[in-house]
C-alpha positions, -999 to +999 in steps of 0.1 A: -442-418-375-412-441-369-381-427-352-350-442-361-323-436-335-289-435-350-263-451-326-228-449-328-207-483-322-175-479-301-150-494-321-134-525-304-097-518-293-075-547-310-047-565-293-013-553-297+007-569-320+037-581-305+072-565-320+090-578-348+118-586-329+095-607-297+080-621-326+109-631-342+126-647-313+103-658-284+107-656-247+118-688-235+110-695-202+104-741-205+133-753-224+160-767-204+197-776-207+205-814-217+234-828-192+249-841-223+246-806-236+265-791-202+293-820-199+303-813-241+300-775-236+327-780-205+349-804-226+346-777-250+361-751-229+391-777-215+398-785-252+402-748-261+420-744-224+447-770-231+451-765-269+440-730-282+469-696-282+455-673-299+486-655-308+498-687-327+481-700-357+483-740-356+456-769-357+440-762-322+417-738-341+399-768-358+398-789-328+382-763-306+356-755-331+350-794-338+342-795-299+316-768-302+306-781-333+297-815-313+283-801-292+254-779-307+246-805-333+256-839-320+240-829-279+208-811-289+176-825-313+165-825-339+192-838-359+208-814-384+193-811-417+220-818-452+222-781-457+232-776-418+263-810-423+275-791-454+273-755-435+293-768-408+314-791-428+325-756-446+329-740-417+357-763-404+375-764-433+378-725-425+391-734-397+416-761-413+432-730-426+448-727-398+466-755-399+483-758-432+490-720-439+509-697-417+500-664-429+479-646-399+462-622-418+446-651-440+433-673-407+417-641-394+400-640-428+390-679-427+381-677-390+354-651-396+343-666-425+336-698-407+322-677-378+294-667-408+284-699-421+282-712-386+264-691-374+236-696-407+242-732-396+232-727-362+202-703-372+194-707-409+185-678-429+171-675-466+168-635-470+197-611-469+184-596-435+184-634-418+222-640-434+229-604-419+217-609-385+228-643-380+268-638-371+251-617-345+227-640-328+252-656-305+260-624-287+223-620-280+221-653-256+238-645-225+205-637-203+188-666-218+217-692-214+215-685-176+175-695-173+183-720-199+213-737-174+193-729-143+166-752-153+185-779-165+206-779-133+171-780-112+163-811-131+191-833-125+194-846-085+209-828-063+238-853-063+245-853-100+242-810-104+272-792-126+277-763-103+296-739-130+314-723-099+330-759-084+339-772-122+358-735-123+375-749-089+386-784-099+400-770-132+417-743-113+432-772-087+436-794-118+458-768-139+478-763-107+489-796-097+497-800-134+518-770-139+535-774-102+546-814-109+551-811-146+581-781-134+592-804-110+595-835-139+608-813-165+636-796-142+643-833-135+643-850-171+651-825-200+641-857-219+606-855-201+600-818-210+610-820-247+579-850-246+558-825-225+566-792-247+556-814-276+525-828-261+509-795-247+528-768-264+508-740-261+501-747-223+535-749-211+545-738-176+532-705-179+506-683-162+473-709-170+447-679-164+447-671-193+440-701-212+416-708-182+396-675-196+398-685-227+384-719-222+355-702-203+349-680-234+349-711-259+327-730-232+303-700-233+300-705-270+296-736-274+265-735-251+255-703-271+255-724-301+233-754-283+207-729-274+206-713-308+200-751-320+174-755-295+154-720-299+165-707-335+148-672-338+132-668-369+155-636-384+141-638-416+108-624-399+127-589-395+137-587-430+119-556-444+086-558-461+083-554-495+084-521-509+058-503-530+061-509-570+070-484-587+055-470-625+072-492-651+082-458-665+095-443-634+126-473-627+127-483-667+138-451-679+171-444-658+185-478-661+179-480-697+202-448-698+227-463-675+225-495-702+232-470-725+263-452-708+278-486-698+273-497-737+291-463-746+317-467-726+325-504-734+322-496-774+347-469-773+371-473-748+378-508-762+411-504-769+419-486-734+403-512-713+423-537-729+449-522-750+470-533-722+512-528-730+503-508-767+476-484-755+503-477-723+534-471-744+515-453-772+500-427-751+516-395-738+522-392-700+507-423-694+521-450-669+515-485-656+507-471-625+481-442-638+470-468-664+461-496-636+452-477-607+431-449-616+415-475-642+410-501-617+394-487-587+371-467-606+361-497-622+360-516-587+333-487-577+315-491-608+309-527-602+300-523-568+273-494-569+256-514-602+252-541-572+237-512-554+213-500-584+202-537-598+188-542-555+170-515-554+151-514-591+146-551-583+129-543-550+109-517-571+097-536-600+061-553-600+076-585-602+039-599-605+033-581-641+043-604-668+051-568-687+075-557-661+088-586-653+100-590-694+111-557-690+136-563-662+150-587-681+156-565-715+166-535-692+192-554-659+203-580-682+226-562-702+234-543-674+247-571-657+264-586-687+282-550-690+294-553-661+309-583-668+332-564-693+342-536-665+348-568-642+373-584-671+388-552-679+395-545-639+409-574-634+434-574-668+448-538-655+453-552-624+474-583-633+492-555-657+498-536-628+510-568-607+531-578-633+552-549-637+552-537-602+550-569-585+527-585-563+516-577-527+486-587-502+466-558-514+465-565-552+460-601-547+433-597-526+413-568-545+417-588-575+400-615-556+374-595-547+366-586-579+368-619-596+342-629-564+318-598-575+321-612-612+305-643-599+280-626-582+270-612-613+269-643-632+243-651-602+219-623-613+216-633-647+208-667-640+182-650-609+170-626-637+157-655-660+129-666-642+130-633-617+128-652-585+157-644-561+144-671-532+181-688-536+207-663-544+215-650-501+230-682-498+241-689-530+265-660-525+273-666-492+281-705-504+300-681-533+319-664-507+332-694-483+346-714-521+361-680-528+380-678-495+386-716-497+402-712-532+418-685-520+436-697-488+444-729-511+466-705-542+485-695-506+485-660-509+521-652-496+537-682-515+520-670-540+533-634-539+568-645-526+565-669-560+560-642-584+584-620-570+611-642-576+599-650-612+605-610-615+639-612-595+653-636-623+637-620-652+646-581-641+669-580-612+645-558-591+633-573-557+617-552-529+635-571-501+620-548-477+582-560-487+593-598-488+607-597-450+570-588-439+556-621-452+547-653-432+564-690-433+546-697-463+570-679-484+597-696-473+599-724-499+598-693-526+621-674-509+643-699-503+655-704-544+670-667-542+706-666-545+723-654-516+730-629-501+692-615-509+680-650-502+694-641-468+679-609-463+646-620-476+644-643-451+654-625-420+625-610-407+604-641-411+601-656-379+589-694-381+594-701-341+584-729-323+555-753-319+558-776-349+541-806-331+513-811-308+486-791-308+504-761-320+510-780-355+514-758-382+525-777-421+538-742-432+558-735-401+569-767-397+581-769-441+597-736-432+615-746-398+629-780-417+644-756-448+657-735-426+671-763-401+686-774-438+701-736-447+700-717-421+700-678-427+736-667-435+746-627-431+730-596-447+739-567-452+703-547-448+712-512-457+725-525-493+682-535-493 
């Protein structure tokens, strides 16, 4: 009689996987800084030090992010790909904003646009999660940067080291001496400081700790942006994984009854949604204002939760079954090309509204927003033909930096200030008030009022100076000329 003894194998214990996010972006503990890389940062940092004031919108924008530009992709191997010379080229014309229009509230749009699609440049990204994550990635360098430095320091001699602390020194000494002897030559030549004003504008005579900060902060970036270069982490690697399918039944059936209620509500409301000036005066208790704005936002929300419902069924349709995958297409693409119609028909009420009430910041930009999501739309439906999505992150994203561009190049507040005065000579009505609060790109709108409400409409614009040098500005300096040519005559505000 044989015995068989039964044994019982202790299962071997498998290595921890490392985390998404180690695995995603590495220690780095080898790669060092190049001098090249150290020397541009610094000229970086001086550039943005002599040139850059914040508080003024001008030119310097584009040259300090050229010098950062230079130096994360001009410094640091490999050389940039065609997709990371058209990122970055798109990213400085951002920045270019800034030096043709004056409107503040537009440059703060452009600069963070630009702070986007640099940041894809510097990091890539193909899914929505990399593209999310990437405007991020420079604020998560600090601790690396100092190994990173350190070692390229210790490679150098002794002789030729950048020590951060003395460069901090000489351009302390350096902006002191400047400031001290340029007062002296300007108190002695008024000549001399009109050339010097001109020259370095921004800088001037004041307190230079400031700009000193800020060329530190700019210096910091631009080595943030070589190291990203250098050790891209792979972002798209946290993107989440893909989610279970669901029965073709179980997504099918509530999107074919939202293609159902969109259908309904496009069939009969046809002659609300753009009935436009008829359907308004032929209705009881019904204004231009009720008409546009309940009509419109609603609308606005309905195109932006179908965004919301065609990602998620997407992410839930077996995109591997040739059955569901013909499916999707009969049940999202009519979806989509619905709300196409709710796009056109926001949009129309809109310019209704705009053109009765008159245009401001607010309705020019929402019905830029929803002209943008229209095109984002027109994406899906060409995704939705062969159901592969690979290219559409940064074909939006490339949607959304043309938008802007196009945007910043109609010049908003010229725009506005245009169209107001269209109105002014058609219906006598003018909100003066509003007008006052726009930038020096109105001006050369503004300025074809007849007075006195040219006068008044022009009174609160301030167009200041710094229209040469490094503070150029061709909207500021337009405006200061027409106003050097008619200068601002009285008001009488309360009559406005």
């Amino acid at each position: 009689m044989t015995t068989t003894a039964t044994t019982t194998e202790t299962p071997v214990p498998t290595p921890a996987r490392p985390g998404r996010l180690r695995a995603a972006w590495r220690p780095d503990r080898t790669s060092v800084a190049p001098r090249a890389t150290l020397v541009a940062a610094l000229g970086a940092g001086a550039v943005a030090a002599v040139t850059l004031d914040p508080s003024l919108v001008s030119i310097a924008y584009l040259l300090a992010g050229a010098a950062v530009a230079a130096t994360a992709f001009v410094t640091v191997a490999p050389r940039p790909t065609g997709l990371q010379v058209w990122a970055v080229a798109a990213a400085l014309a951002l920045l270019a904003v800034a030096a043709i229009r004056g409107a503040g509230w537009l440059v703060l749009v452009c600069v963070a646009a630009s702070w986007m699609v640099g940041s894809v440049a510097l990091v890539g990204g193909r899914t929505w999660t990399g593209l999310a994550l990437a405007p991020v990635s420079l604020w998560c360098t600090p601790t690396r940067l100092v190994g990173w430095v350190h070692r390229g320091r210790a490679r150098y001699p002794s002789a030729s080291r950048v020590r951060p602390g003395r460069v901090l020194a000489v351009a302390a000494v350096s902006a002191c001496l400047v400031l001290l002897f340029g007062a002296l030559f300007v108190s002695a030549d008024p000549e001399f400081g009109r050339v010097f004003e001109s020259v370095v504008p921004s800088v001037g005579l004041g307190n230079p700790i400031p700009h000193l900060v800020l060329g530190v902060l700019v210096a910091g970036a631009a080595l943030a942006s070589a190291y990203l270069r250098r050790r891209s982490p792979r972002l798209d690697a946290l993107a989440p994984a893909p989610a279970r399918p669901l029965a073709r039944w179980e997504w099918a059936v509530p999107v074919a009854l939202l293609d159902l209620l969109f259908a309904a509500f496009v069939a009969v409301q046809l002659r609300v949604l753009f009935g436009g000036d008829g359907h308004v005066m032929g209705t009881d208790h019904l204004t231009y204002a009720d008409y546009a704005r309940q009509g419109f936002w609603q609308l606005s929300a309905v195109t932006v939760l179908t965004l919301l419902v065609v990602a998620v069924a997407v992410r839930r349709i077996d995109t591997t079954a040739p059955r569901d995958r013909r499916l999707a297409r009969v049940a999202l693409g009519p979806l989509c090309l619905l709300t196409l119609v709710v796009v056109a028909s926001a949009v129309h009420r809109m310019a209704l509204y705009e053109s009765v009430f008159g245009f401001t910041r607010l309705r020019l930009g929402v019905m830029a927003t929803e002209l943008w999501l229209g095109a984002v739309f027109v994406a899906l439906l060409a995704a939705g033909v062969r159901m592969t999505g690979r290219w559409l992150p940064r074909a939006v994203l490339a949607s959304a930096v043309l938008g802007t561009l196009a945007f910043a190049a109609i010049n908003p507040d010229g725009h506005i200030a245009d169209r107001n005065v269209a109105r002014y000579a058609e219906t006598g009505s003018i909100d003066v008030s509003y007008l006052r609060g726009l930038s020096v790109d109105a001006v050369p709108a503004l300025d074809r009022l007849p007075e006195p409400v040219r006068s008044c409409a022009l009174l609160g614009i301030g167009v200041g100076g710094g229209a040469s040098g490094f503070a150029y500005n061709a909207a500021r300096s337009r405006a200061a000329q027409i106003l050097r040519e008619r200068p601002v005559g009285p008001c009488d505000l309360g009559r406005w």
